[in-house]
C-alpha positions in Angstrom: -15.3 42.7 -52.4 -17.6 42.5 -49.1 -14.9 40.7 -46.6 -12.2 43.4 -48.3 -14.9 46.4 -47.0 -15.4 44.6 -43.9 -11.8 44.1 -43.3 -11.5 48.0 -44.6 -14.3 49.7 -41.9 -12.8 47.2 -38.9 -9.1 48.6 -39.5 -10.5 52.3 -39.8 -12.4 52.1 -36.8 -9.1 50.4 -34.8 -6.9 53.0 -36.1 -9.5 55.5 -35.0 -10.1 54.0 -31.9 -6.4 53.5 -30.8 -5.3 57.5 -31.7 -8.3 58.3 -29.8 -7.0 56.3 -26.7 -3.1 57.3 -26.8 -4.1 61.1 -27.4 -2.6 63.3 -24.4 -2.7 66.7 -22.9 -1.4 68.0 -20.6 1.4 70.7 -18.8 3.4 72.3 -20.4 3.0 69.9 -23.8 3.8 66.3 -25.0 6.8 66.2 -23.2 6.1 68.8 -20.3 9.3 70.6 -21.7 7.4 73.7 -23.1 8.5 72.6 -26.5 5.3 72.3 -28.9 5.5 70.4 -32.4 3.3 72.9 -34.3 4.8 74.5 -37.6 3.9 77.3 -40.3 3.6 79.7 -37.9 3.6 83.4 -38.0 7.1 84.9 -37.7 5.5 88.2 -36.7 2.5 89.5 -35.9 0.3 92.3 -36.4 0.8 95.6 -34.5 -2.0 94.9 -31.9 -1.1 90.7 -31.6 -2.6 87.7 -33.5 -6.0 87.7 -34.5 -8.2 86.3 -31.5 -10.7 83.6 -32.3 -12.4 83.4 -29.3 -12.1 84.0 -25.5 -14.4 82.6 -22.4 -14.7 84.7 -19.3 -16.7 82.5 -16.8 -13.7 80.8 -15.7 -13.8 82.6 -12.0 -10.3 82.9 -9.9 -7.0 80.1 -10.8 -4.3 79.7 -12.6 -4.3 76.6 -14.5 -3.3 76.1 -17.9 -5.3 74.5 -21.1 -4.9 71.2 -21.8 -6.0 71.3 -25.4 -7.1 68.1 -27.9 -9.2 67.5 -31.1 -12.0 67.4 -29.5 -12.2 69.7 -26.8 -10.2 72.8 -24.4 -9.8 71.8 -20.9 -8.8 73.9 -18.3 -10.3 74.3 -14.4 -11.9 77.4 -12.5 -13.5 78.7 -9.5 -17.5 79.1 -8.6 -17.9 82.3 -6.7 -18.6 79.8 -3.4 -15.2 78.3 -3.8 -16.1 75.1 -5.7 -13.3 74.1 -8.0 -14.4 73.0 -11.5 -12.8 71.1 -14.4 -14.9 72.8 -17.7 -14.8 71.4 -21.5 -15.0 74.3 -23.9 -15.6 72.8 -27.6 -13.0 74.5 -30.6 -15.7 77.6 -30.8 -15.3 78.6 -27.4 -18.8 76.8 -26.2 -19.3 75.1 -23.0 -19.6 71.2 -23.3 -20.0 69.9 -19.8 -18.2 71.1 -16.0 -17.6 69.2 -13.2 -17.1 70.0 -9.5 -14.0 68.7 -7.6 -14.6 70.5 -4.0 -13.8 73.0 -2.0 -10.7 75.4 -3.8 -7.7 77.4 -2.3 -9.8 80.8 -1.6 -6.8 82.4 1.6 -4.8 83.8 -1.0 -3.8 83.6 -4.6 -7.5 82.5 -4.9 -8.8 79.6 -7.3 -7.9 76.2 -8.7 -3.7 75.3 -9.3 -3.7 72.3 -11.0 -3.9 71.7 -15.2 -6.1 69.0 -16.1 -4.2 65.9 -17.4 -5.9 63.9 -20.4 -4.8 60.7 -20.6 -6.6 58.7 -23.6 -10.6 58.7 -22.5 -9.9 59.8 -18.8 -9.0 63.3 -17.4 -7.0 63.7 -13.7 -6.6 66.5 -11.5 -6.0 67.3 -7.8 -7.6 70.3 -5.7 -5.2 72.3 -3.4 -6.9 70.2 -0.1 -5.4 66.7 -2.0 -9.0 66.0 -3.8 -7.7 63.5 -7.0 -10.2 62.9 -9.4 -10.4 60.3 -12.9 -13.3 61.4 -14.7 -14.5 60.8 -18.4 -13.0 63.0 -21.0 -15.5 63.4 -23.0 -18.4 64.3 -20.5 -17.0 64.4 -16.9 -18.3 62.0 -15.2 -16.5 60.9 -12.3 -14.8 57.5 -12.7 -13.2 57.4 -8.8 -12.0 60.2 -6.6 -9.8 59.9 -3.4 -9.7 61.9 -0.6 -6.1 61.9 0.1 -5.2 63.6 3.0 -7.9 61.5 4.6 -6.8 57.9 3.1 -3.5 58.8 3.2 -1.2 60.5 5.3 -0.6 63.7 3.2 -0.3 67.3 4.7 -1.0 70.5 2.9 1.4 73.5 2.4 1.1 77.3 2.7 -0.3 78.2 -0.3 -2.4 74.3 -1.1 -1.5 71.7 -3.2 -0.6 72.3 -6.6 0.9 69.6 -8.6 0.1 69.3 -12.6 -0.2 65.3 -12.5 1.8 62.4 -14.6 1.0 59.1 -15.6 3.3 56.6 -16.5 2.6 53.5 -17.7 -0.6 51.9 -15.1 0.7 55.0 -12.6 -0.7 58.4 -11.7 1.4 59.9 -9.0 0.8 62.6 -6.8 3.5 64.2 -4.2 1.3 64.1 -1.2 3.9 65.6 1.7 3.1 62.7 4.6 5.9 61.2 6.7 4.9 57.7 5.1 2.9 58.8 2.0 5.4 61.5 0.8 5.2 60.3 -3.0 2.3 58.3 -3.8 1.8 55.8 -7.0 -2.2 55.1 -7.8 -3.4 52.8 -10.5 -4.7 55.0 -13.2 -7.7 53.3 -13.7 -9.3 52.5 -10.2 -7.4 54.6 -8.6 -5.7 51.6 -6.2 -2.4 51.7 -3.9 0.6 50.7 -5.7 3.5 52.3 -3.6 4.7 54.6 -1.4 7.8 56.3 -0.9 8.7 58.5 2.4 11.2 60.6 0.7 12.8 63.0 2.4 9.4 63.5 5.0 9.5 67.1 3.4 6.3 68.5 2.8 5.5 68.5 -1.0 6.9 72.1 -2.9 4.0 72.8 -5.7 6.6 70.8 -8.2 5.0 69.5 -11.4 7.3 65.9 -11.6 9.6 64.4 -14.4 10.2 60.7 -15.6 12.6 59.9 -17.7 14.4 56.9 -19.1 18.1 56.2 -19.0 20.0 52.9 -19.9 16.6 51.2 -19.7 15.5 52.4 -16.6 12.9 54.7 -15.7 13.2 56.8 -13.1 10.8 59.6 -11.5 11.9 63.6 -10.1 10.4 65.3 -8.2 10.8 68.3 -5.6 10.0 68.1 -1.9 10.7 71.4 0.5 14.2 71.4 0.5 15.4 68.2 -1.7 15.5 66.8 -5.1 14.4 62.9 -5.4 14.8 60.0 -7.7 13.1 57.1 -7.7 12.1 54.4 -9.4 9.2 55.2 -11.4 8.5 51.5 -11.6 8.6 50.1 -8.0 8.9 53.5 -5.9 12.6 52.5 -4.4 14.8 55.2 -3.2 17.6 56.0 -5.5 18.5 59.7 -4.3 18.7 63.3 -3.1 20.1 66.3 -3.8 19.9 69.7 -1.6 18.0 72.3 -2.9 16.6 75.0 -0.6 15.4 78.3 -0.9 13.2 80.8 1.1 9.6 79.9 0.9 10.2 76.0 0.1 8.6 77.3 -3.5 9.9 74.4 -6.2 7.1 74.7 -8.8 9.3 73.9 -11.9 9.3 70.4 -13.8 12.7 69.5 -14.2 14.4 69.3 -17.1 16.1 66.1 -18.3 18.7 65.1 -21.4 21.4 62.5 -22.2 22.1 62.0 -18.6 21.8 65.2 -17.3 19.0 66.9 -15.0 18.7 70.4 -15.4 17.3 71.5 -11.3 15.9 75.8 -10.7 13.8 77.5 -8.7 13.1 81.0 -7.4 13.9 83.2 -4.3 17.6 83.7 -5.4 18.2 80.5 -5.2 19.2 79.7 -8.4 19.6 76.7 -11.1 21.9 73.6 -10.9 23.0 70.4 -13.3 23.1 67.1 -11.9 24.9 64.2 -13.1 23.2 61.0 -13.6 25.1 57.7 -12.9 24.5 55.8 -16.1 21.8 53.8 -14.3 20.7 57.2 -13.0 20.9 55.3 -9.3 23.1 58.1 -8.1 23.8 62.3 -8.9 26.9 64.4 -8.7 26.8 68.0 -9.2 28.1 69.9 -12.4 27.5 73.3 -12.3 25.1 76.0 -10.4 24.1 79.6 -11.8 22.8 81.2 -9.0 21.0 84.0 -11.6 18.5 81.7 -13.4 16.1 81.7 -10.7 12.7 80.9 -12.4 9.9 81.0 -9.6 7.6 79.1 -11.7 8.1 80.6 -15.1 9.4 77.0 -16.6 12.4 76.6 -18.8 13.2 75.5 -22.9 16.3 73.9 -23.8 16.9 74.1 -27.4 20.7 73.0 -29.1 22.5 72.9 -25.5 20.9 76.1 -24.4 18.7 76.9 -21.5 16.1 79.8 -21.8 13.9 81.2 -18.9 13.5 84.1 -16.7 14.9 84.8 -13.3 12.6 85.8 -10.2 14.5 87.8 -8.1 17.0 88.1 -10.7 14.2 90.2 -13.0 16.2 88.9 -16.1 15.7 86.7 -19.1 18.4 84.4 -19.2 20.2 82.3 -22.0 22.5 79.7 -20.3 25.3 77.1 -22.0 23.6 73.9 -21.3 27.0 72.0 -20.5 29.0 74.7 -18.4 26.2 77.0 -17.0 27.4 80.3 -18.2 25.1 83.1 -18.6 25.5 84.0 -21.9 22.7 87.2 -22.6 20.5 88.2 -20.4 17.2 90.9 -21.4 14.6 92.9 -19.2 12.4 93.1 -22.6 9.2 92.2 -20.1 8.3 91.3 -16.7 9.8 87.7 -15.8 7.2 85.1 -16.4 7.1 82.0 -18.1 8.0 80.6 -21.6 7.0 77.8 -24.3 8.5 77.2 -27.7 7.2 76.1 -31.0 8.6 76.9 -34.8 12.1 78.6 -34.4 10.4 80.8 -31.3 10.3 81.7 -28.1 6.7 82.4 -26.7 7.1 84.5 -23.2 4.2 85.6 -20.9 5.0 88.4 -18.6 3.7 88.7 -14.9 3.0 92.7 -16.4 0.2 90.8 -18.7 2.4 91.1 -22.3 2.7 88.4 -24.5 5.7 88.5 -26.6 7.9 86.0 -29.5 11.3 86.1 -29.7 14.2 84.7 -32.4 16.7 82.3 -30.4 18.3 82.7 -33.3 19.8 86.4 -32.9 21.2 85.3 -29.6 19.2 88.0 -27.5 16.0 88.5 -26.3 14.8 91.5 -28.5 10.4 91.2 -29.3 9.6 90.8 -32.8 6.2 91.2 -31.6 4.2 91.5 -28.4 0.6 92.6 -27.5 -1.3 93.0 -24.3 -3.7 90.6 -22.8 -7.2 92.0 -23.2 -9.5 90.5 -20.5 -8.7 88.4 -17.0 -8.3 89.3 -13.8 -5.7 89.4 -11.2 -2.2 87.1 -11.7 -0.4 86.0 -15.3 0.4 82.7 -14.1 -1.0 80.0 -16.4 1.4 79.2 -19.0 0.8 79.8 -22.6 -0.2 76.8 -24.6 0.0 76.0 -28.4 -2.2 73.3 -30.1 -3.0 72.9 -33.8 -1.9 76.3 -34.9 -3.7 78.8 -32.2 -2.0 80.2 -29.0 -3.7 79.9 -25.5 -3.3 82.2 -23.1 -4.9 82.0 -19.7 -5.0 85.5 -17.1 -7.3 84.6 -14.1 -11.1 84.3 -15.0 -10.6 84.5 -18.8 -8.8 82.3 -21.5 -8.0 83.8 -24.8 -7.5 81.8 -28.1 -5.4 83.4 -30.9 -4.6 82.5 -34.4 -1.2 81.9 -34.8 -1.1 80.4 -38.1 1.0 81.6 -41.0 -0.8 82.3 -44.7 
């Protein structure tokens, strides 16, 4: 009976130990596809919007995102000097523990880009001036931090760095813009050189990057200026590139990737395209472009070979047919802005500050519900997050936690 107890607490505490290590947060949800697992949801809310549980309004200027686990809300902010800060809120809304991470983009657009990552016991993010930090997850302290335009040969762009990061496998990798260091692989743990690629030479394009597995090889997107690239996520060899241009060298959406095909958009007018993977994804050919889905950086769903998201020039939202690229409704229900999905329904936050949920089911983009976000300043840029039943929505200084669960 003793050794069977033992024997009990030691496989307890290893299951508890390894969820612990393998949990993960981080943009735009487990897959960075805005497509959230949570169900029993509410189908509809009440007149003025879900009931709000809590909301925290020290966050200054920025526009990242929560990352959200059992144990506590992350998200990053702004002193009133200019000091970006990673924060730890608890499940009530209390701080826990914030930690600096330098001097923050204060020229325009003011505050911190970046979403923290979570990655088991460890937390990443980058400052727009290429500031990468590792700290501790559950109290903040910093593990390493590299100065990278100084150890590397990285160069900043118009409106500063902004990349939501991705680890894969031993990897963290950051799109650092240099001639020689143009995408950059670090060991997650010590934050050592493991490879370099020179991409294109294009300056980085505030893209949030993608790897994905075909035919047993992995292989890493991103966006530079003007170009998409694939590598390999792996080893950091060159595999491709793929023109894509537009006005301001603006390409802050994470691609979208399925059974072969990569799903390419950003804003300006300049439109969406699908590429076509070789089937050891070592080359692309072009399938379609719709110049109309021209998400700025609003994001994108794809749900049963459809393609949601709003335009940016184009002040639409837009259903497209995943395989052919035709625009099959479009709505103005809100101001463009940017869109998650969990539980049959569309989750949309407007640049005009509404938050509304829409049925893909009744193939257009009529509300069920919407409400106004109450506090915040400035821009409705974060994107909305879901995590165990409760909706996050970030505007500026503020972020606002509803209950979103059914009865």
């Amino acid at each position: 009976m003793k050794l069977f107890t033992k024997l009990t607490i030691i496989a307890l505490v290893l299951a508890s130990t390894i969820t612990t290590a393998q949990e993960i947060a981080q943009w735009r949800g487990p897959d960075r596809d805005g497509i959230y697992p949570d169900k029993d949801l509410l189908k509809e809310w009440p007149k003025d919007g879900p009931k709000m549980l809590w909301h925290y309004d020290d966050l200054g200027p920025g526009h990242a995102s929560a990352s959200v686990t059992s144990k506590f809300v992350y998200t990053a902010g702004t002193t009133e000097e200019g000091t970006g800060f990673v924060i730890a809120l608890d499940h009530n809304g209390q701080k826990k523990w914030q930690t600096e991470i330098g001097k923050e983009w204060m020229d325009n657009f003011d505050g911190t880009r970046s979403t923290p990552l979570i990655y088991g016991d460890k937390l990443y993010i980058i400052s727009s001036y290429g500031n990468l930090y590792c700290m501790s997850a559950d109290d903040g302290l910093v593990i390493w931090n590299k100065d990278l335009f100084n150890e590397y040969d990285g160069r900043n762009i118009k409106w500063g760095v902004t990349e939501n990061l991705l680890v894969f496998g031993d990897m963290v990798y950051i799109t650092l813009g240099g001639i020689k260091s143009n995408i950059l692989a670090l060991n997650k743990n010590t934050g050592d050189f493991i490879w370099e690629s020179p991409g294109k030479e294009e300056v980085s394009a505030y893209c949030s990057p993608l790897v994905f597995n075909i035919n047993g090889n992995s292989i890493f997107v991103t966006q530079t200026a003007s170009s998409v690239i694939g590598l390999d996520a792996k080893t950091g060899s060159y595999l491709w590139d793929y023109p894509h241009p537009n006005k301001w060298s603006v390409q802050a959406n994470t691609p979208i990737y399925k059974d072969g095909k990569l799903f390419i958009f950003s804003g300006y007018g300049k439109g969406s395209v699908m590429l076509q993977l070789a089937d050891d994804g070592s080359s692309v050919t072009m399938l379609w472009e719709n110049p109309l889905f021209d998400s700025k950086m609003g994001g994108a769903v794809l749900l049963d070979d459809r393609i949601y998201g709003s335009g940016d020039a184009n002040k639409y939202w837009y259903c497209l047919d995943w395989n052919t690229g035709e625009t099959l409704y479009s709505s103005d229900m809100l101001k463009v802005g940017n869109i998650i999905y969990a539980d049959g329904l569309l989750y949309c936050y407007g640049t005009g500050g509404m938050v509304g949920i829409v049925d893909p089911a009744t193939e257009n983009y009529e509300l069920i519900s919407s409400f106004e976000v109450p506090y915040g300043e400035k821009w409705h840029w974060a994107h909305l997050v879901i995590y165990d039943k409760k909706l996050y929505v970030r505007h500026g200084t503020s972020l606002m936690v509803y209950d979103i669960a059914a009865d």
